[in-house]
DRENTORKOL-3810 file (N, C-alpha, C; in nm, 4 decimals):
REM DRENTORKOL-3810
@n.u->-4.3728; n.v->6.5132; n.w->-1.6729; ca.u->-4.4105; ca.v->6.6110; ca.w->-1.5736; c.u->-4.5637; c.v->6.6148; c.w->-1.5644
@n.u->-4.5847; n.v->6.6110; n.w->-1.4550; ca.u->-4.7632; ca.v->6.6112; ca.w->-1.4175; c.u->-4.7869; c.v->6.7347; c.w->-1.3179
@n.u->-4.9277; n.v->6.7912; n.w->-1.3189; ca.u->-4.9712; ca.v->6.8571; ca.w->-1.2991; c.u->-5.0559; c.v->6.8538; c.w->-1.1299
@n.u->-5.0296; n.v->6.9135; n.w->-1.0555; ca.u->-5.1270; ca.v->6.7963; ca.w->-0.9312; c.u->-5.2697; c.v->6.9218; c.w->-0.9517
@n.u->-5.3565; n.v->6.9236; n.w->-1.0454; ca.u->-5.4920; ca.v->7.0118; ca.w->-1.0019; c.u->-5.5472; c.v->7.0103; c.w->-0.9058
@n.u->-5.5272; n.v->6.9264; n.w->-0.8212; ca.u->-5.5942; ca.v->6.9464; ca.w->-0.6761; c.u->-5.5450; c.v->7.0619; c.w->-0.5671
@n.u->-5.3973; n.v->7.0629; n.w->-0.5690; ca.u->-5.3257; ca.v->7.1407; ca.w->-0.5072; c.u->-5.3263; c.v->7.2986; c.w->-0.6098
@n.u->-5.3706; n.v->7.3145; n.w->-0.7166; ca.u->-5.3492; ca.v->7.4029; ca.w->-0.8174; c.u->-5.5078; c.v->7.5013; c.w->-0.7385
@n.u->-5.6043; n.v->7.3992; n.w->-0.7990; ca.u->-5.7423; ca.v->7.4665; ca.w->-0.7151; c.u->-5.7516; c.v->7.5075; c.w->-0.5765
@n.u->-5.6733; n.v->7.4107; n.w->-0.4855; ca.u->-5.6650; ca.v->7.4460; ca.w->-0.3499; c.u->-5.6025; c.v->7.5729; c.w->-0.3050
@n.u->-5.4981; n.v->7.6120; n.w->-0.4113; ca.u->-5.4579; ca.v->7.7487; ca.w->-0.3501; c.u->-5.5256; c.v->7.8455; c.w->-0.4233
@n.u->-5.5459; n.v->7.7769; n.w->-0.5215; ca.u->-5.6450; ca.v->7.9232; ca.w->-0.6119; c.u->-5.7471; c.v->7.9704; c.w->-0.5686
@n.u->-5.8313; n.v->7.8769; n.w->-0.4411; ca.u->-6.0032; ca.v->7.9074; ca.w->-0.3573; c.u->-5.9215; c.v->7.9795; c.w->-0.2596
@n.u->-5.7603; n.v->7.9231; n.w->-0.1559; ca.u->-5.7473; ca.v->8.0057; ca.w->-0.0625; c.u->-5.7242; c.v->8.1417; c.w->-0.1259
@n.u->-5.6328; n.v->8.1803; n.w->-0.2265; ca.u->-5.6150; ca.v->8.3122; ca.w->-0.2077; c.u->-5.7344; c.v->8.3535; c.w->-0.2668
@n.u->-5.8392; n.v->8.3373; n.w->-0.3262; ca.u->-5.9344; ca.v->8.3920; ca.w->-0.3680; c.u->-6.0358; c.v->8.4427; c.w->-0.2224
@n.u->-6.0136; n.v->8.3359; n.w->-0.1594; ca.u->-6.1047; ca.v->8.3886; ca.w->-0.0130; c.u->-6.0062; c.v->8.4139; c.w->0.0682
@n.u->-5.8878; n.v->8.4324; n.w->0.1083; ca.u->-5.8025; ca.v->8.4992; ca.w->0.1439; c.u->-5.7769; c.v->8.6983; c.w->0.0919
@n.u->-5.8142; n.v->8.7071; n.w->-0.0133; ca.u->-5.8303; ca.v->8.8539; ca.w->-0.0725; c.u->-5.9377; c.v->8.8966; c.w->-0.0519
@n.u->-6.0764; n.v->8.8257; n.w->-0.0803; ca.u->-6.2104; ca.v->8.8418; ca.w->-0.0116; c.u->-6.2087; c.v->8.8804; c.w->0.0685
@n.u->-6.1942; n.v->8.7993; n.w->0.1683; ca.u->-6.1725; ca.v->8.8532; ca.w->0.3448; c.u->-6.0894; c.v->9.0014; c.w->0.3651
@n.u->-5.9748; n.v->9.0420; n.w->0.3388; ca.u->-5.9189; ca.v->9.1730; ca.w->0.3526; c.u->-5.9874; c.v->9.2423; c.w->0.2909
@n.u->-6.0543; n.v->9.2393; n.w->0.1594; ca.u->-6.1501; ca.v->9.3336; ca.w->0.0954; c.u->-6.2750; c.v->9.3678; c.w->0.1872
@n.u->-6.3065; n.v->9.2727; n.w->0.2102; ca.u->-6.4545; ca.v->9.2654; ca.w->0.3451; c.u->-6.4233; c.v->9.3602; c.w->0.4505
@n.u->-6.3225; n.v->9.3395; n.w->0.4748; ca.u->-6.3122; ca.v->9.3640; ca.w->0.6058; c.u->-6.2343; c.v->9.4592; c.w->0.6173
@n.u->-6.1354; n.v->9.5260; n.w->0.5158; ca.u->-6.1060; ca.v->9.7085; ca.w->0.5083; c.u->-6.2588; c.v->9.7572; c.w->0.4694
@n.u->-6.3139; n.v->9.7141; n.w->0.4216; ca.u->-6.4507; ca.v->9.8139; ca.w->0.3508; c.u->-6.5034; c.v->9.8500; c.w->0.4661
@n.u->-6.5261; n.v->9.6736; n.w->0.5402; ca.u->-6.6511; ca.v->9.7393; ca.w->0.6489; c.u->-6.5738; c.v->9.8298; c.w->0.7839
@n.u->-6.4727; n.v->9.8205; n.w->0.7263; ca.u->-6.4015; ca.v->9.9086; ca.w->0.8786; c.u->-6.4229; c.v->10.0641; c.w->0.8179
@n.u->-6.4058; n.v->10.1217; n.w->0.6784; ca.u->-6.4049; ca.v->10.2090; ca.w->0.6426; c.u->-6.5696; c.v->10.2650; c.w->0.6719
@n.u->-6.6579; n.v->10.1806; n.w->0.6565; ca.u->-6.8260; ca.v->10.1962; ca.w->0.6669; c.u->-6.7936; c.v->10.2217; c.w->0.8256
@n.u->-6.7546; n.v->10.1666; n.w->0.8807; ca.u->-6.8023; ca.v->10.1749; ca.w->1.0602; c.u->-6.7310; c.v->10.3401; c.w->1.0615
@n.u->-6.5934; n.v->10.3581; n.w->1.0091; ca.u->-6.5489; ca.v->10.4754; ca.w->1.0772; c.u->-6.6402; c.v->10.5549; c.w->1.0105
@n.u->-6.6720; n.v->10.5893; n.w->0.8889; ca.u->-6.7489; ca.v->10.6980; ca.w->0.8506; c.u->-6.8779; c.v->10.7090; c.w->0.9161
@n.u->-6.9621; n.v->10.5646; n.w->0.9432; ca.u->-7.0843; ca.v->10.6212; ca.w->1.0734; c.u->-7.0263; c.v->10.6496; c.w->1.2026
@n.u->-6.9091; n.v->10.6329; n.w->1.2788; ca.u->-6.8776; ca.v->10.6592; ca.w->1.3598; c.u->-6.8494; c.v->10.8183; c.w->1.4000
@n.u->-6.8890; n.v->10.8956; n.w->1.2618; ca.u->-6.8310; ca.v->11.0434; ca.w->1.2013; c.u->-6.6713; c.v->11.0816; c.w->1.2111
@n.u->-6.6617; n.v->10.9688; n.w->1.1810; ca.u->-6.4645; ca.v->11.0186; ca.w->1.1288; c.u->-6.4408; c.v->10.9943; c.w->1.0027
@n.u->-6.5187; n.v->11.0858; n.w->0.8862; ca.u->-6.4729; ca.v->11.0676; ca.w->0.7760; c.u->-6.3193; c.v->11.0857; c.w->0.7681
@n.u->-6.2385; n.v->10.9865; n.w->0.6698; ca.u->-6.1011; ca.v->10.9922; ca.w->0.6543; c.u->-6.0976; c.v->11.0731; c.w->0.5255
@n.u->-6.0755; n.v->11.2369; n.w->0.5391; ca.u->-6.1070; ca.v->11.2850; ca.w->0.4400; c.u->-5.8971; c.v->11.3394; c.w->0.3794
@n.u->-5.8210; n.v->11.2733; n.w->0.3191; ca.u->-5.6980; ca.v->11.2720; ca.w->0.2601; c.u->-5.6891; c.v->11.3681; c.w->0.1347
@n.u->-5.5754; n.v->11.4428; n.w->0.1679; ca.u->-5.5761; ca.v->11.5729; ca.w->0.0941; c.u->-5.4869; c.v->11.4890; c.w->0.0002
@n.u->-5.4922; n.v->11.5131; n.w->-0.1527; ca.u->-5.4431; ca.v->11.4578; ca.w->-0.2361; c.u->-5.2716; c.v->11.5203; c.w->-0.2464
@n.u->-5.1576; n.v->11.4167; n.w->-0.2871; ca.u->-5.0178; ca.v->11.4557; ca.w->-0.2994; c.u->-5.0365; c.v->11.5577; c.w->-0.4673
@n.u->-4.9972; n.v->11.6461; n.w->-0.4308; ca.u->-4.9300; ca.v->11.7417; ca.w->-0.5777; c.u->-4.8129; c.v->11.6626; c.w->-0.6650
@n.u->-4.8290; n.v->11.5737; n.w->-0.7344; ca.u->-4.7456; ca.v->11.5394; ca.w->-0.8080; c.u->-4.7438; c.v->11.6399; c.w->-0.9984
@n.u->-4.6118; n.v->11.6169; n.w->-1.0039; ca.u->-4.5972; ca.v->11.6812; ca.w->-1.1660; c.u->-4.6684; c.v->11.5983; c.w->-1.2929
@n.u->-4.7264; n.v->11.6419; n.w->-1.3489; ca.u->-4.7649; ca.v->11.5400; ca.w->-1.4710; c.u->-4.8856; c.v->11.5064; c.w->-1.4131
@n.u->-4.9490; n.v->11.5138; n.w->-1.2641; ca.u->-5.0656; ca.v->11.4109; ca.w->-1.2287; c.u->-5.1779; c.v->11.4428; c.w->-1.3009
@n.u->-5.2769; n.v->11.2806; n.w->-1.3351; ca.u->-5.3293; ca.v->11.3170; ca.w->-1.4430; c.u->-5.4633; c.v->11.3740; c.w->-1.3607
@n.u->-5.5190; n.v->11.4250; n.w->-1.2223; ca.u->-5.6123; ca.v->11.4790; ca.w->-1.1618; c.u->-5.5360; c.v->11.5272; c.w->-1.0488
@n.u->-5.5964; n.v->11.6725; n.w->-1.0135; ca.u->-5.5195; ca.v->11.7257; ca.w->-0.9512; c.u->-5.5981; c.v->11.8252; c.w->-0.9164
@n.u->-5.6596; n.v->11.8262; n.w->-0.7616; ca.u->-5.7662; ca.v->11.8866; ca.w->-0.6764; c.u->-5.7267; c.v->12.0203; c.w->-0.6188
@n.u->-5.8302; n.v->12.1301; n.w->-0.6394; ca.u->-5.7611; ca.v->12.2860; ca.w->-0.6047; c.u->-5.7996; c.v->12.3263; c.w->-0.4513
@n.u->-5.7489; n.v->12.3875; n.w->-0.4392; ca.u->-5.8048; ca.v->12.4451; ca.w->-0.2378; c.u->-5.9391; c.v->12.4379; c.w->-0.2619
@n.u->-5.9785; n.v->12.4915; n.w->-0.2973; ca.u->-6.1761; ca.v->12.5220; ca.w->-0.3495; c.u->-6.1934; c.v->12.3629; c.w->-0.2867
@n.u->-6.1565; n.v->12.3107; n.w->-0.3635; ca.u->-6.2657; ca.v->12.1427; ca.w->-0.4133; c.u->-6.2352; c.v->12.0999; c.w->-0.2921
@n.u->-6.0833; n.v->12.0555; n.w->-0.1963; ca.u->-6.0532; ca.v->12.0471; ca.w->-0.0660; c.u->-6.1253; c.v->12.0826; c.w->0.0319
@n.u->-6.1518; n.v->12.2119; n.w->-0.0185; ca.u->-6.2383; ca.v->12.2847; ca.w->0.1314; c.u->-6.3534; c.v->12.2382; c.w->0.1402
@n.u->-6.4412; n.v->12.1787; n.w->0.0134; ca.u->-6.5772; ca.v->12.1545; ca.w->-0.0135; c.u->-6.5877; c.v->12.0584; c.w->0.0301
@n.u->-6.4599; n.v->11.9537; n.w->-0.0179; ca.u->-6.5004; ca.v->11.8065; ca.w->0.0507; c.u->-6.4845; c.v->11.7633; c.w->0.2323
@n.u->-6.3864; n.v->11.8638; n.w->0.2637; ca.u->-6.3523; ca.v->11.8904; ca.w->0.4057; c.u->-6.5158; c.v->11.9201; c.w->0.4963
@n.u->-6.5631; n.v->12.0539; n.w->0.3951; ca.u->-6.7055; ca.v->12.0874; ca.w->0.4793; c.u->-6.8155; c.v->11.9568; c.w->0.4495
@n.u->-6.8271; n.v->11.9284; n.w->0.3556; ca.u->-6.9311; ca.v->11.8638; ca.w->0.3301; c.u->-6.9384; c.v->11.7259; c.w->0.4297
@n.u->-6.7895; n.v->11.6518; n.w->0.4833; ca.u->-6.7413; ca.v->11.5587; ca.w->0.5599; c.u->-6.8202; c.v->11.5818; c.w->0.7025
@n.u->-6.7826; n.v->11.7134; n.w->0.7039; ca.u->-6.7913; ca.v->11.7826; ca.w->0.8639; c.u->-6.9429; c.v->11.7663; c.w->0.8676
@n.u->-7.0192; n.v->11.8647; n.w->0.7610; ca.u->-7.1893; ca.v->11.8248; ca.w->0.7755; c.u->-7.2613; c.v->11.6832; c.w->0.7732
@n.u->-7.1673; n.v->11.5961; n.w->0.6920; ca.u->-7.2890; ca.v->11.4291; ca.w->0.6914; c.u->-7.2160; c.v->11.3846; c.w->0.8469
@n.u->-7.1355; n.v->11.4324; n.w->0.9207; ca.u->-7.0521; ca.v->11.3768; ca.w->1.0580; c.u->-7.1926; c.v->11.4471; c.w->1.1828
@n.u->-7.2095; n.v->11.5521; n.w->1.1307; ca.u->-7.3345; ca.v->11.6549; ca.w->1.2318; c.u->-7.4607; c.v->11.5902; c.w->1.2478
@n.u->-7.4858; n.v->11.5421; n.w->1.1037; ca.u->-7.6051; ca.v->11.4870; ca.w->1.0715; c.u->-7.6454; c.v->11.3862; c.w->1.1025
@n.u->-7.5517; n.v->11.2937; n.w->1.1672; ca.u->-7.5559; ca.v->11.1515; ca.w->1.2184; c.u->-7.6579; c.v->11.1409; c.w->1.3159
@n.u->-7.7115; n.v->11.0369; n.w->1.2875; ca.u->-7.8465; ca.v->10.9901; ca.w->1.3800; c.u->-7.8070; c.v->10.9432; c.w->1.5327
@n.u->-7.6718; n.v->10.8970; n.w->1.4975; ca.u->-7.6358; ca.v->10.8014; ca.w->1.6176; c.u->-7.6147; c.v->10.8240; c.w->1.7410
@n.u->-7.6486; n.v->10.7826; n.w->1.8386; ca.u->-7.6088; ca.v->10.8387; ca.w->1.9584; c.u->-7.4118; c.v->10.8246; c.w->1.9833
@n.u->-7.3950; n.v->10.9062; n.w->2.1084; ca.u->-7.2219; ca.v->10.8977; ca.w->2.1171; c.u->-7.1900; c.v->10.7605; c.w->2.1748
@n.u->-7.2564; n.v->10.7043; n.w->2.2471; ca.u->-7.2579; ca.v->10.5553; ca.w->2.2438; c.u->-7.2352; c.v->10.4994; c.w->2.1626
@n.u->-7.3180; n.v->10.5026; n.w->2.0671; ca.u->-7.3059; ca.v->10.4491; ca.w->1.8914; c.u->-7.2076; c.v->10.4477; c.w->1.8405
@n.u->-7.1999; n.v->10.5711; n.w->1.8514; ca.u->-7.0644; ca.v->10.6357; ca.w->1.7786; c.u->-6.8885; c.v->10.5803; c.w->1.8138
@n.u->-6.9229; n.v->10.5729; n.w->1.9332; ca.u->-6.8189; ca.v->10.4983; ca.w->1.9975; c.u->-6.7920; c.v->10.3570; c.w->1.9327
@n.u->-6.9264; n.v->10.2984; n.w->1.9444; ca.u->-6.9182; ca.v->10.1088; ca.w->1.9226; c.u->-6.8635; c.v->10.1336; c.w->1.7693
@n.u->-6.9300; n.v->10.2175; n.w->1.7059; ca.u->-6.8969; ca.v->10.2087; ca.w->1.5405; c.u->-6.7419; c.v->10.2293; c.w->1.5368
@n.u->-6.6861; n.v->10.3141; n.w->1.6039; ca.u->-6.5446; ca.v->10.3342; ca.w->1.6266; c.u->-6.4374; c.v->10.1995; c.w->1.6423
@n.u->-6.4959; n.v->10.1624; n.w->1.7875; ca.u->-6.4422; ca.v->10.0188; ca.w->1.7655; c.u->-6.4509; c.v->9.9552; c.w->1.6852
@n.u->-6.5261; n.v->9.8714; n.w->1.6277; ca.u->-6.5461; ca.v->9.8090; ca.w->1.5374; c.u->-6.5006; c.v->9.8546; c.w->1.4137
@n.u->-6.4341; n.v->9.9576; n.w->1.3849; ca.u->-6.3925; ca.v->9.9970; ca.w->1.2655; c.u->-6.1920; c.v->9.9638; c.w->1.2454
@n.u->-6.2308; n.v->9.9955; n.w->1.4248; ca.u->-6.0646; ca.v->9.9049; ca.w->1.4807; c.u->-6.0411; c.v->9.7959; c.w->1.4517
@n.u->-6.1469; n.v->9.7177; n.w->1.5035; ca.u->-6.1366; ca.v->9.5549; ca.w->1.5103; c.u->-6.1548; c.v->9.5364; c.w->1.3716
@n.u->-6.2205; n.v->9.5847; n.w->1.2837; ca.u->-6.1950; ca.v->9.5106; ca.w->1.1386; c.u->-6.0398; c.v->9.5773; c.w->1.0781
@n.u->-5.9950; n.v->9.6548; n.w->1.0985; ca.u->-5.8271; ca.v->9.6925; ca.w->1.0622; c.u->-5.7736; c.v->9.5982; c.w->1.1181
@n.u->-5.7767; n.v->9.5967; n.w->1.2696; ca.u->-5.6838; ca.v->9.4905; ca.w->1.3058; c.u->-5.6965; c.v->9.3386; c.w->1.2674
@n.u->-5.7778; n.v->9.2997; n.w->1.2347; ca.u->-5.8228; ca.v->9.1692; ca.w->1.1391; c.u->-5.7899; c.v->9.1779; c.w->0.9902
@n.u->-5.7909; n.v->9.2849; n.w->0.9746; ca.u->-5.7482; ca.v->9.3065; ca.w->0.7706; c.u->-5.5768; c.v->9.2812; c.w->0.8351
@n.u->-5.5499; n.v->9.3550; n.w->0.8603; ca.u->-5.4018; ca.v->9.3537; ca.w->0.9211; c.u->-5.3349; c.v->9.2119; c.w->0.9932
@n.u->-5.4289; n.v->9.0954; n.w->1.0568; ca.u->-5.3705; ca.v->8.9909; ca.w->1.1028; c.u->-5.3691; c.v->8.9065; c.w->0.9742
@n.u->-5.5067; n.v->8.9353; n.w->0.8587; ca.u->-5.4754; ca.v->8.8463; ca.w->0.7807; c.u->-5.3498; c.v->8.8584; c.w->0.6991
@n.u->-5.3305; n.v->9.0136; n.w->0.6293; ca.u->-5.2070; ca.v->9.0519; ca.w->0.5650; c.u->-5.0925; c.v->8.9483; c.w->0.6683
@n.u->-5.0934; n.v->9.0013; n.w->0.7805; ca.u->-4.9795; ca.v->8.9214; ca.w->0.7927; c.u->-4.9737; c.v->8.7815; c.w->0.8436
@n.u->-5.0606; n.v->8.7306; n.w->0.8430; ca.u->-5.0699; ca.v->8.5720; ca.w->0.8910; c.u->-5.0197; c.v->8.5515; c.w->0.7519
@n.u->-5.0351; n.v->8.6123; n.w->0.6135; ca.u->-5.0421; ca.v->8.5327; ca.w->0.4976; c.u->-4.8788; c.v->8.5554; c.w->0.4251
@n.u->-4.8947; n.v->8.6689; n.w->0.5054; ca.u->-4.6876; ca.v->8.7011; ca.w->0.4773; c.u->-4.5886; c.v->8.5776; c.w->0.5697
@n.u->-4.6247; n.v->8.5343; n.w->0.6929; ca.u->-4.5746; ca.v->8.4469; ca.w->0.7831; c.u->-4.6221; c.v->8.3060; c.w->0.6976
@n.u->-4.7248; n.v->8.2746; n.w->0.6373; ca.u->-4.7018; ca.v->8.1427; ca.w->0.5940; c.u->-4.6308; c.v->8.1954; c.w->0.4930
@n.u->-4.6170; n.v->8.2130; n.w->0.3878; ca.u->-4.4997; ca.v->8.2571; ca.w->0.2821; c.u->-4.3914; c.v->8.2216; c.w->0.3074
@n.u->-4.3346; n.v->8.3032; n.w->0.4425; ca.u->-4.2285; ca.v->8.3105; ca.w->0.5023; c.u->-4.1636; c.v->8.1625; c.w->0.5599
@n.u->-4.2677; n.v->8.1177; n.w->0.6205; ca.u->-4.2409; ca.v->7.9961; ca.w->0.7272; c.u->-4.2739; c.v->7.8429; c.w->0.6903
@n.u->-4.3572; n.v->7.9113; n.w->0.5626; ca.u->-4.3989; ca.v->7.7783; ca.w->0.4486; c.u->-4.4688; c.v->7.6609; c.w->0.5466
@n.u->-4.5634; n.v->7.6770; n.w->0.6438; ca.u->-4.5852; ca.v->7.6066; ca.w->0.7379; c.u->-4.7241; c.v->7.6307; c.w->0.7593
END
């Protein structure tokens, strides 16, 4: 039994820059929406046992504090807009790669 290392490395660089790329490119969508002032501010699930577990207080703080760096924005609503898009277009690109990479899996092709 032999080993083919060529084909071993070849998939080990794609998925390595295959995970790269979705990492890149959720981050920078997350950077565009927050200058766009849509912090995605997610109220944490109440689970039993959880080992951190955030009170109305701390919620409300992070809620206001969201709302003030969103006020504070330099950008014009123009801006604000383009940053918007672009926060689209990198989801929908994190999202074609997820699934372009589920369809080769799938289609082995």
């Amino acid at each position: 039994m032999s080993i083919d290392w060529g084909a071993f490395v070849n998939v080990f660089v794609a998925a390595l820059v295959g995970a790269g790329t979705i990492v890149l490119f959720y981050a920078l969508g997350l950077r565009m929406l927050v200058r766009a002032g849509r912090v995605p501010v997610v109220t944490p699930a109440e689970f039993t046992d959880a080992i951190t577990v955030l009170s109305e207080k701390e919620i409300r703080r992070a809620s206001k504090q969201a709302a003030k760096a969103a006020r504070k924005s330099p950008l014009s609503e123009g801006q604000k807009a383009l940053a918007f898009a672009a926060a689209i277009g990198c989801f929908i690109l994190c999202g074609a790669a997820v699934l372009g990479g589920i369809l080769l899996i799938v289609v082995g092709h």
